[in-house]
Each structure stands twice: as C-alpha cells, then as structure tokens.
C-alpha positions as CSV (number, residue, x, y, z in Angstrom):
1,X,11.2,11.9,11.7
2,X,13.1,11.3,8.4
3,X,15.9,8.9,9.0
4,X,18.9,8.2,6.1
5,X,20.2,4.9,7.3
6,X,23.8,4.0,7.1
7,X,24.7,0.4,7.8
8,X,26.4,1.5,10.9
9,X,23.1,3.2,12.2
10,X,20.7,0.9,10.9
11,X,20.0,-1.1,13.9
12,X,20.0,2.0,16.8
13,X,17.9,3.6,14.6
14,X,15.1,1.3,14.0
15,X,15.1,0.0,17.9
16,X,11.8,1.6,19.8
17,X,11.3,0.4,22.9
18,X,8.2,-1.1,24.5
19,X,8.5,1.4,27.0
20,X,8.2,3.9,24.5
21,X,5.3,2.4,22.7
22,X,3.2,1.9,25.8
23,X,3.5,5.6,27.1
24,X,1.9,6.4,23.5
25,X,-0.5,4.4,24.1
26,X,-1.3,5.3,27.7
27,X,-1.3,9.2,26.2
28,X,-3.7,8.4,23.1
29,X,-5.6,6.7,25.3
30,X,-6.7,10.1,27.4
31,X,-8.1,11.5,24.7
32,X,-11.1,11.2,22.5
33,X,-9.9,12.3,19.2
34,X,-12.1,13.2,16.5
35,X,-11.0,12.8,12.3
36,X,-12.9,13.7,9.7
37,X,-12.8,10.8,7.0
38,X,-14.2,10.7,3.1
39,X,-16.2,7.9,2.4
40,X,-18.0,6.3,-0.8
41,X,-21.1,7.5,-0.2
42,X,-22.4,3.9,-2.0
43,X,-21.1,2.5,1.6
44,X,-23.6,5.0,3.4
45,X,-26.9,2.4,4.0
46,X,-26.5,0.6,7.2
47,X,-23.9,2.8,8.3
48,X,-26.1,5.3,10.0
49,X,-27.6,2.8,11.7
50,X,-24.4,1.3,13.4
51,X,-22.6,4.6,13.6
52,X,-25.3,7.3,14.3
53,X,-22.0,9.1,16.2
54,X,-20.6,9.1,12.3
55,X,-23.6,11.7,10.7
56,X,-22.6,14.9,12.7
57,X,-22.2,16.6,10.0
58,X,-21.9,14.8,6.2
59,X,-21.4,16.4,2.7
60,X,-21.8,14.5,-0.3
61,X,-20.9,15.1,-3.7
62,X,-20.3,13.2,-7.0
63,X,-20.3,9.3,-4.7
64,X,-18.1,10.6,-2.2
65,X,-19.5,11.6,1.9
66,X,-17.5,13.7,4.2
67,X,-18.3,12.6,7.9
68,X,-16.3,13.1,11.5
69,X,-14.9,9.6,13.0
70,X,-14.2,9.1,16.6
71,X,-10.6,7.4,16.4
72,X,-11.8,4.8,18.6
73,X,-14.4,3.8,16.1
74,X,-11.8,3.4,13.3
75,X,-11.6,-0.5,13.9
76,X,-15.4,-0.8,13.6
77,X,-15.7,0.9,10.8
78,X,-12.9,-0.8,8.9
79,X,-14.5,-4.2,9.5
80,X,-18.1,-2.8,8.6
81,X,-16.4,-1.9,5.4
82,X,-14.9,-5.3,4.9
83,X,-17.6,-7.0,6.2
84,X,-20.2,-5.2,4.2
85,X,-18.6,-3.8,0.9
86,X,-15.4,-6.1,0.8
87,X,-13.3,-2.9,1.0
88,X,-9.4,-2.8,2.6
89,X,-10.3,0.3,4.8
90,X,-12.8,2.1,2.9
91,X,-12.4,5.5,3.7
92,X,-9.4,7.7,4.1
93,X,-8.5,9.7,7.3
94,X,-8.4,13.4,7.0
95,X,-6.5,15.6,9.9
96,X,-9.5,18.7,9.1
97,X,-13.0,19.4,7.8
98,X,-11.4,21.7,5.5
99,X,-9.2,18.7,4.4
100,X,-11.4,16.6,4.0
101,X,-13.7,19.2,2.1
102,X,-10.5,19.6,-0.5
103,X,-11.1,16.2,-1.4
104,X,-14.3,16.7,-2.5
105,X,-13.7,20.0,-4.3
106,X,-10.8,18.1,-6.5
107,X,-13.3,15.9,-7.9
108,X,-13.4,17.7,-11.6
109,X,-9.9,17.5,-11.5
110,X,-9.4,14.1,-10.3
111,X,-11.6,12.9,-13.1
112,X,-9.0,14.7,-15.6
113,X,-6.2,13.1,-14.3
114,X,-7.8,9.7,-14.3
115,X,-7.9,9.7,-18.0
116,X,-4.6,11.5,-18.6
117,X,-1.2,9.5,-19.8
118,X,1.6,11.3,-17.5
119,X,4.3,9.8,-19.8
120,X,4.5,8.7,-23.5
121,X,4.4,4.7,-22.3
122,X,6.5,2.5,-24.6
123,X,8.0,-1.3,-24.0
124,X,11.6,-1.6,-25.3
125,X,13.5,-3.0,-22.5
126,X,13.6,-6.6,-23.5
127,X,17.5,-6.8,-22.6
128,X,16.9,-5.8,-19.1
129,X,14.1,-6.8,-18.2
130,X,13.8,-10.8,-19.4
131,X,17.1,-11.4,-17.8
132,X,15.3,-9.8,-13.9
133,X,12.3,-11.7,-14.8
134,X,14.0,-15.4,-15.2
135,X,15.5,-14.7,-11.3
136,X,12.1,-14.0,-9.8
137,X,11.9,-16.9,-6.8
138,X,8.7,-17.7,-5.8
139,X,10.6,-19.7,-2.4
140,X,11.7,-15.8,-1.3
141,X,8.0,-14.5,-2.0
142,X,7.0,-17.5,0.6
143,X,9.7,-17.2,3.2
144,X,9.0,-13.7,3.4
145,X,5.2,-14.2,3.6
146,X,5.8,-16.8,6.1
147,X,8.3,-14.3,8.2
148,X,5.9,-11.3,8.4
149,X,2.8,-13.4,9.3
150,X,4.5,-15.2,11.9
151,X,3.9,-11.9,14.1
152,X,0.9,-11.9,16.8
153,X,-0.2,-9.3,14.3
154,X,1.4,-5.6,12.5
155,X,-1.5,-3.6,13.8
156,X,-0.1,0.8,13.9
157,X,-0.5,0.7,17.6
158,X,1.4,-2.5,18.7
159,X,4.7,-3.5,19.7
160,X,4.6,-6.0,17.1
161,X,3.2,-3.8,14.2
162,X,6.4,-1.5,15.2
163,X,8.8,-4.7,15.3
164,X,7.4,-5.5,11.9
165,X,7.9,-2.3,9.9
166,X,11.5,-2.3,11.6
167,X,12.4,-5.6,10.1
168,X,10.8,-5.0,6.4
169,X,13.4,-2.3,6.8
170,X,16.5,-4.0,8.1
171,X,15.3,-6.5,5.4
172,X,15.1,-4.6,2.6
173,X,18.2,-2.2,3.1
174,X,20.0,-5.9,3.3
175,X,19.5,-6.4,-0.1
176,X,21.7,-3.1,-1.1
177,X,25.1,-4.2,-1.4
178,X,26.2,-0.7,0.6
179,X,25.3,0.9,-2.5
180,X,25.7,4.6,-2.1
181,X,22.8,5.5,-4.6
182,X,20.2,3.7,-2.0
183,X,19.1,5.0,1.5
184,X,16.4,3.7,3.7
185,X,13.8,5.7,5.6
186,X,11.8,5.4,8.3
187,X,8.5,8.0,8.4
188,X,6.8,8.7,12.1
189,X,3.6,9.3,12.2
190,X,1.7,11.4,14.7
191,X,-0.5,9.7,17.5
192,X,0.8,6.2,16.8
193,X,4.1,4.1,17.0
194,X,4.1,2.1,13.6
195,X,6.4,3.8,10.8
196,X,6.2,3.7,6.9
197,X,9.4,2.4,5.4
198,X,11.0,3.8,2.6
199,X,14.1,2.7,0.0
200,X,14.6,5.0,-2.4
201,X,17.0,4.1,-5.2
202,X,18.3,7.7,-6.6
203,X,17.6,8.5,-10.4
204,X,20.8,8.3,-12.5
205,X,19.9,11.7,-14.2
206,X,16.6,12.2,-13.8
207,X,16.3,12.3,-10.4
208,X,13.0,14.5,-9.7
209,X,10.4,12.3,-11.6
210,X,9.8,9.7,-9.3
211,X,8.2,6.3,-9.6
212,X,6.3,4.5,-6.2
213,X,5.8,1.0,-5.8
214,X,3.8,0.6,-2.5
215,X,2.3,-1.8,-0.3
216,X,0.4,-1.7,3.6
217,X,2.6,-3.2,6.0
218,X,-0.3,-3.2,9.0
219,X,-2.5,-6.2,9.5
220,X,-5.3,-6.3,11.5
221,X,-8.4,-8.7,12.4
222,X,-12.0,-7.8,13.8
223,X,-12.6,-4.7,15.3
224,X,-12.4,-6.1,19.1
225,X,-8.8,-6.3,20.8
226,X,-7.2,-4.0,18.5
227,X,-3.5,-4.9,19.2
228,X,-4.3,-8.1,21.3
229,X,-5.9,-9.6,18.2
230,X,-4.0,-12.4,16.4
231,X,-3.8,-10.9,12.6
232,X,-1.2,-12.9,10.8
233,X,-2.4,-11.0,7.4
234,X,-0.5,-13.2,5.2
235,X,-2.3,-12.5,2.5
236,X,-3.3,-8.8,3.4
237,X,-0.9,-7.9,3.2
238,X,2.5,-9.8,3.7
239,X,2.0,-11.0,0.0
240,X,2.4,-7.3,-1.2
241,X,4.9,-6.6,0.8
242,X,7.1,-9.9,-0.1
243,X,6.5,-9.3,-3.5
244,X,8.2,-5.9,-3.3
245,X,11.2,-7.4,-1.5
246,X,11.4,-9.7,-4.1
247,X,11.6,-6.6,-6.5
248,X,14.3,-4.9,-4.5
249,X,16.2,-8.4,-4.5
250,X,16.4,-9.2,-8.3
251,X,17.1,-5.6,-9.0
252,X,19.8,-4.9,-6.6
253,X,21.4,-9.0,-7.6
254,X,21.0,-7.7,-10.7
255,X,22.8,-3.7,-10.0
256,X,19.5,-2.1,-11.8
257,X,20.5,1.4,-11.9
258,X,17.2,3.7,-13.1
259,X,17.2,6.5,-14.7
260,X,14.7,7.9,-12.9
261,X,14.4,7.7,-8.9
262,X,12.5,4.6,-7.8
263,X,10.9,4.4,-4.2
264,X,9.6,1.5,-2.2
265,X,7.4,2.0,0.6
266,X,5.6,-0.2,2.7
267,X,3.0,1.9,4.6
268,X,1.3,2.4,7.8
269,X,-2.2,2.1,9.2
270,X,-4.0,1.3,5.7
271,X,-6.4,-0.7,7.5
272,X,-7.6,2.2,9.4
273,X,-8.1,4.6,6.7
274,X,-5.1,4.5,4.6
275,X,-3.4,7.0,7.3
276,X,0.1,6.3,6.4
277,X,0.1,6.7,2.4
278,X,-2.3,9.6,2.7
279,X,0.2,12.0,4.8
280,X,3.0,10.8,2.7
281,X,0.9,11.4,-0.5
282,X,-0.2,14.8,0.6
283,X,3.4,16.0,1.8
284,X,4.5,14.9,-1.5
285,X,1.7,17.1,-2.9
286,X,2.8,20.0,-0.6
287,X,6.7,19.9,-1.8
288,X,5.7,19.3,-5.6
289,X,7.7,16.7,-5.8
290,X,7.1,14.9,-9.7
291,X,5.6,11.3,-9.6
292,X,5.1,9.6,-12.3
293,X,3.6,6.6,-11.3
294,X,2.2,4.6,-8.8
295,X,1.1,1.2,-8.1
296,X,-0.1,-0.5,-5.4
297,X,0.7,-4.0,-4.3
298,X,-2.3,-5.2,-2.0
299,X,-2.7,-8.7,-2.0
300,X,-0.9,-10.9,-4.4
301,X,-0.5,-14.7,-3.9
302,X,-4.5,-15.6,-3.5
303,X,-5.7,-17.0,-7.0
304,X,-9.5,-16.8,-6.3
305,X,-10.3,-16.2,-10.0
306,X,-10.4,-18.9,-13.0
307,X,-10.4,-16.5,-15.8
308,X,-7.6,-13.9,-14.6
309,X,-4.4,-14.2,-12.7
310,X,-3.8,-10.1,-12.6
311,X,-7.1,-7.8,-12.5
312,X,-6.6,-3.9,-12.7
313,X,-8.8,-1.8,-10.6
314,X,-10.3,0.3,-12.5
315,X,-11.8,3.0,-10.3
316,X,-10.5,5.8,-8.7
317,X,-6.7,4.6,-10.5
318,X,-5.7,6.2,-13.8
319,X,-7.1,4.3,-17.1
320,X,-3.7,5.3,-19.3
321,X,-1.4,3.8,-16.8
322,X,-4.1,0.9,-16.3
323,X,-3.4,-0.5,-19.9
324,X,0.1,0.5,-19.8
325,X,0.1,-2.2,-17.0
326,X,-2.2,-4.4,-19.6
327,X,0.5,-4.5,-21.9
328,X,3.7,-5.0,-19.8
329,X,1.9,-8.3,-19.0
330,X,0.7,-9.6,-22.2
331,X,4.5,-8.6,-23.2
332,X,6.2,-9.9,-20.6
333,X,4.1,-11.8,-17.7
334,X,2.2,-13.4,-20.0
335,X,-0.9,-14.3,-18.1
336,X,-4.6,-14.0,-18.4
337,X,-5.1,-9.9,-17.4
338,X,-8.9,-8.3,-16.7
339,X,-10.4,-5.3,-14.7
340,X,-12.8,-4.8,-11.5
341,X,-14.0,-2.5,-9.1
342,X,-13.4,-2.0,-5.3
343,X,-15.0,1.3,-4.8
344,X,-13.8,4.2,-2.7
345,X,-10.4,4.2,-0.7
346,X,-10.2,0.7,-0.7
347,X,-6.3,1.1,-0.6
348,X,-3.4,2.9,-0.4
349,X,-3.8,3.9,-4.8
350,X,-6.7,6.4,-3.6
351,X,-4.2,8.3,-1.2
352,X,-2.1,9.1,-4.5
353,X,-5.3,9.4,-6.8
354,X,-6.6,11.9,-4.6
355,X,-3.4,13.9,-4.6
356,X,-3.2,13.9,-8.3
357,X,-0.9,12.1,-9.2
358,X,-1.4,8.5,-11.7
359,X,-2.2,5.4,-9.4
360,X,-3.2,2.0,-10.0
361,X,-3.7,-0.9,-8.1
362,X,-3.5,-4.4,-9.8
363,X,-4.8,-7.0,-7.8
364,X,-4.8,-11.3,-7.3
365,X,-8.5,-11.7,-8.3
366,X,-11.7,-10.0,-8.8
367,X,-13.5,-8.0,-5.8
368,X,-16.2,-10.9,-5.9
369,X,-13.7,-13.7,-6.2
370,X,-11.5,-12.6,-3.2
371,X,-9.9,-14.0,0.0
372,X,-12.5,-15.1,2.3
373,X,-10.0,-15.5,5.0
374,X,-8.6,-11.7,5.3
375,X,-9.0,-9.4,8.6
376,X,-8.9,-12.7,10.2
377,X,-6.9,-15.5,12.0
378,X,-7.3,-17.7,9.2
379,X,-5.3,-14.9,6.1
380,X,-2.4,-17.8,6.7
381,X,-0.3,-18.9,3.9
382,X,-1.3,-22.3,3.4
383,X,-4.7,-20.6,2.3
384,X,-2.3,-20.3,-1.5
385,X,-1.0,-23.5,-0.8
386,X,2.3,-22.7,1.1
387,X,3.9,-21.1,-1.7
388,X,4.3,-17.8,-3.5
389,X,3.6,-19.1,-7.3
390,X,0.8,-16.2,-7.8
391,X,2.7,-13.5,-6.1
392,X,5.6,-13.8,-8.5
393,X,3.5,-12.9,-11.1
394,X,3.1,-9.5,-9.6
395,X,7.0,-9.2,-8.9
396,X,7.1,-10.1,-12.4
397,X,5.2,-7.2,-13.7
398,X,6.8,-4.6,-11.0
399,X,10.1,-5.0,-12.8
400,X,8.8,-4.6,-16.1
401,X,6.9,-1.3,-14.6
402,X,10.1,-0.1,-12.9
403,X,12.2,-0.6,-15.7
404,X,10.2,0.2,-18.3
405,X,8.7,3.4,-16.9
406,X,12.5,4.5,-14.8
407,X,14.3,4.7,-18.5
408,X,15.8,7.2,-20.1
C-alpha cells in the first residue's frame, strides 16, 4: 500500500494497531515459509555446518551461492554473518528460485555497470551547496540518534519496529513546510508489519531521473527473542537514518528545489536480508523507472579508523560514482577519504547494484576497524561519545551529492 500523505491524513494513516500487528504475527507464525536467498559464496565454510537445512539445493557462480532459507532461520543467519564475516545481513532474500537464479545470470552485466559513469559528474555548485553545508547541526544528528534508539528495538516484526518507521515518517514530512512538491510514503510489505518510508521531493523539470539517498530503519540484536530483544541500534542504524533527517532539514530550511526528483527512504528488514530495499529496488526495475544514483547511509557517527573519516565500499557499488563521491569530499567535506570491502549484500547498496542501477555505500570506518558494539544492547550512543560530530560529515557529503548530482 502506497500512501501520499497530506498533513491532514498523516497521523490516521501511519496509526497500526497492536491488534493488527499481533494477528500477523499469530498468522506468520502457522506457517513454515521457505525463501531462497543469494549469498557470497566466501561466507559458505562453517555455514553448512550450522545450517545443514540451508544446502538443499545451492548454485554457485562467479563468488555468489543460491541456497533456500527457512524464514525462521533468518535471525540465525544474520548473526552468523555478523558474527563471522562482520556483514550487515549478508545475503539478500529472494521471493523464487528463479529469482534468485536472475541474480546470478546478471552477473556479466552487473560487472559492466559497476565500472560505467551514468552521468557526466562535475562539481560547480559552490553557491548552494557551502551555504547547506555551514547549517549542518551535529545536536540534531544526536537528538535524533538518541530518539530512535530509545525504542526496546525497530525489529520488521514488532510493535516497536512499526512505531519507529511511523515516527521517521511523521518526522521527516515535519520538516516540509506543506510544500506541495513533497509527499511522503509509506511501502507495506508482505508477511510482516514494518513499512519503508519514503519522501520524495519532485524534480523541477526533470522529474524521471531519480536520485536515492537510503538508509535501514530496523535494528535487531542476537538471533534469540527476535522482537523481545533489546536492540537500541544507535549506531546500526539510527546514525544513518538521523543523518538523512538532517539532510531533509537543511534542504527544506534552506527551500532546495532539484532539478531532478530526489527520494529519501529509510527501509525495512535489512537485517534480515535487505527485504525492504530489494522489493522496492526490483519494482523500480519492473516500471523502468531512471535512477541515477544511489547511496547508502549505514552507519555514520562511529569513528573506528585513525586514517579515514569516510571509506567507500568498493565492492559490489559502482567505481565511477565511487570517486565522484571522492571528490565531493576532498571539495567540500574536506576530510581524510579511503576505500574497503564488506563483501556480498552487506547492505541495502547491493539491492540497487543487483538491479542495475549505480550504488554506493560510504561508510564511518574500515570493515576491520568497525563497531564492536552493533546487533547488540551495547550499539548506544555514548559508544561516539554522545554526540553526532562524525555523522555530520556524512550529512555533509549527502548535500553535496544531492545537489550536485539533482542539477540541471
């Protein structure tokens, strides 16, 4: 269900009652459902031997495994993957075998697209730009940190995840002004309660290239419990999601009007396969709708590394865009910059990737240099010192990359 808010229908809308999520719940919970899931087939040793239920059937080609998942196993096998391979999720749910299998066969031209530049990248928005930039609040990055993890957790299934996602939304279509060129969205998902949230702010004049700036807004800690587990995910992934708000802020204080249409989402279920951004991703495939770029906030305020405040993935994300991203911060962020690896589906950037479109995911610190404390009760913010200094270096650089890549 696709939902254009109006102020006036904003808070009916985004009410769901308990009643209503525990009746999902009660219905999922009669069924044993089987997914098929893609999986870096580097993750493979050890996994057998936890999840024999996992090697049904298996393909594997060019690093990546095809493999069926029982649904109840998703928490498991998200906390193997972090416990193991230091991987946000890991893998990516698919709703077929032939699905799944698709994947796989877009390798070759996954690989293309990687390399390719979608757009002739230039910087030249100094006016607009350096003005947003000097607003950036670090205090609003925190409070909003501070807000979101104050929840018993945002798992997809619980009441709390679903009271989470509804308040990212009343927050962020706060921040409009009424403006009649924004609307808010709110994407159900099949087979559990938690939406993905979605402001778009309409192109000027060219309105069907599109531009996403993303973040997960679920949380989740262990694999036991599921929604009765305290996950207060400040860092993975409040910080992402604050970040973004802090985006939306400056540029609606600001009445930042792109060119091009720019669309905020904050997603569903990453931690258990990147569900959320990988039906989104794939319906955007399905209605050829024109994106131009996407980046990935996951994990922002944690500075775990000495020689780089921002570090680009560089796998499974598109290089061009990569060091367009290089030089929007050396121009305008002006902090240290490098690259790493997180390996297959470790966020919400592969959902995109694998749909063809240019993704990339900067991140607060190197794979080996990252929060010890995530998918547990101890991803709090005092962990980055109460504050949101190393977050608003990311808001910083998702202006510059909204502005500079929405222009004319």
């Amino acid at each position: 269900m696709n939902i254009r808010l109006s102020h006036l229908l904003l808070v009916s809308v985004l009410t769901i009652s308990t009643h209503q999520i525990s009746a999902q719940t009660r219905t999922d919970a009669k069924k044993e459902v089987e997914h098929w899931i893609t999986i870096g087939a580097d993750s493979l040793t050890g996994l057998q031997e936890r999840f024999g239920n996992l090697m049904k059937k298996m393909d594997v080609r060019d690093g990546i495994a095809v493999m069926k998942l029982r649904e109840e196993d998703r928490n498991a096998l998200s906390d193997h993957m972090h416990q193991k391979h230091h991987r946000c999720g890991g893998f990516i749910v698919h709703e077929s075998y032939e699905d799944a299998k698709q994947t796989l066969n877009g390798i070759r031209k996954r690989k293309w697209i990687r390399q390719h530049q979608f757009l002739e990248y230039s910087i030249d928005q100094d006016e607009t730009v350096l003005p947003m930039l000097a607003d950036v609040d670090e205090a609003n990055i925190a409070q909003v940190i501070s807000h979101l993890s104050s929840y018993h957790n945002r798992y997809y299934k619980s009441q709390s995840g679903v009271e989470s996602s509804k308040w990212i939304g009343e927050k962020w279509f706060s921040l409009t002004n009424g403006r009649s060129d924004v609307s808010l969205e709110l994407m159900d998902h099949p087979r559990f309660p938690q939406q993905s949230v979605i402001l778009t702010i309409k192109g000027s004049s060219e309105t069907d290239e599109i531009i996403v700036i993303g973040g997960h807004a679920d949380s989740i800690a262990g694999y036991w419990g599921g929604s009765k587990n305290h996950a207060p995910g400040a860092d993975d992934n409040a910080s992402g999601i604050a970040t973004m708000t802090e985006i939306i802020r400056v540029a609606m204080a600001h009445d930042y009007k792109p060119y091009k249409t720019v669309q905020f989402m904050a997603y569903a279920a990453e931690e258990v396969g990147l569900v959320g951004s990988n039906l989104i991703a794939k319906k955007y495939k399905q209605e050829n709708k024109h994106v131009v770029g996407v980046i990935q906030l996951d994990m922002t305020n944690y500075k775990g590394s000495d020689e780089y405040d921002i570090v680009m993935m560089d796998d499974y994300t598109n290089a061009a865009q990569n060091q367009f991203l290089g030089q929007l911060i050396d121009h305008y962020v002006k902090v240290p910059w490098g690259f790493s690896r997180c390996g297959y589906a470790c966020s919400d950037h592969a959902s995109w990737s694998k749909n063809g479109y240019p993704a990339s995911m900067p991140h607060e610190a190197t794979m080996q240099d990252g929060n010890p404390h995530i998918h547990s009760t101890r991803d709090t913010i005092d962990k980055s010192n109460d504050n949101g200094e190393h977050a608003a270096n990311f808001a910083k650089l998702g202006l510059a990359y909204m502005v500079e890549l929405a222009k004319q």
